[in-house]
C-alpha positions in Angstrom: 192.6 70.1 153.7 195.4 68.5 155.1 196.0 71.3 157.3 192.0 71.0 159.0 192.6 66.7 159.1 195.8 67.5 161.5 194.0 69.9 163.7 191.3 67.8 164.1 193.5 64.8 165.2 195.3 67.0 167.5 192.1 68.5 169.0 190.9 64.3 169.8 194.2 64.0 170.9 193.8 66.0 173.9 190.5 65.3 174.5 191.7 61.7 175.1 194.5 62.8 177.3 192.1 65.4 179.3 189.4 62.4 180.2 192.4 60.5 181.4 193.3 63.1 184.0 191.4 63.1 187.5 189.3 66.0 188.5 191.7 67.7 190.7 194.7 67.5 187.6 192.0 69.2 185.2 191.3 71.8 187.9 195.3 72.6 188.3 196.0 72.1 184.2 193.1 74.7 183.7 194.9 77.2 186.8 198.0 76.9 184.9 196.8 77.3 181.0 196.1 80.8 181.5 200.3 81.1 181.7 200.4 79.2 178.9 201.3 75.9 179.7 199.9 73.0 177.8 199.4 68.8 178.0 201.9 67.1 176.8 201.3 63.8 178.0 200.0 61.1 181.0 202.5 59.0 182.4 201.6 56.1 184.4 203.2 55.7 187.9 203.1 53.5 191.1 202.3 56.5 192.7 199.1 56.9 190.4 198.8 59.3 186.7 201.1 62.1 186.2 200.3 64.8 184.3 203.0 66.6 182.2 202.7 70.3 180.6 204.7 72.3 179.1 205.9 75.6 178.2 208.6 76.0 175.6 211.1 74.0 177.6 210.1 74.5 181.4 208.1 70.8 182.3 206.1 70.6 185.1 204.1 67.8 186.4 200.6 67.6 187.9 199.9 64.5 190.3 196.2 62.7 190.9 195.9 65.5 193.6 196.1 68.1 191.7 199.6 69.1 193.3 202.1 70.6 190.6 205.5 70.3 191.0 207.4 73.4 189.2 210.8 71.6 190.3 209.9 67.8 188.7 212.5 65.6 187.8 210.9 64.4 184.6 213.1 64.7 181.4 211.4 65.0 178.2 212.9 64.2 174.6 213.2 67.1 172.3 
């Protein structure tokens, strides 16, 4: 049972982190799934919330506009 608690935390996890992204980012995030990318996590910035996905360890960011940068700056602890 353990096993079904976890997955259920995890599954609210992103369901938290997908209402926090604007319209435009959940458009893009869903564009970019079907490679296999996935939410990691929202960072707030001046600029405004950055999304950050990843695939194994290639990040990319997503901005309010829906605008992904392939070539972000963003480093991300292991």
């Amino acid at each position: 049972m353990p096993e079904e608690r976890r997955k259920v935390e995890v599954e609210a996890k992103i369901k938290k982190l997908l209402n926090e992204l604007s319209v435009a980012q959940q458009c893009s995030l869903s564009e970019i799934s079907s490679f296999g990318y996935t939410l990691s996590f929202v960072r707030e910035t001046p600029e405004g919330k950055l999304a950050v996905v990843q695939l194994n360890d290639t990040a990319i960011t997503i901005d309010e506009e829906g605008e992904i940068d392939h070539n972000s700056s963003i480093k991300v602890r292991s």
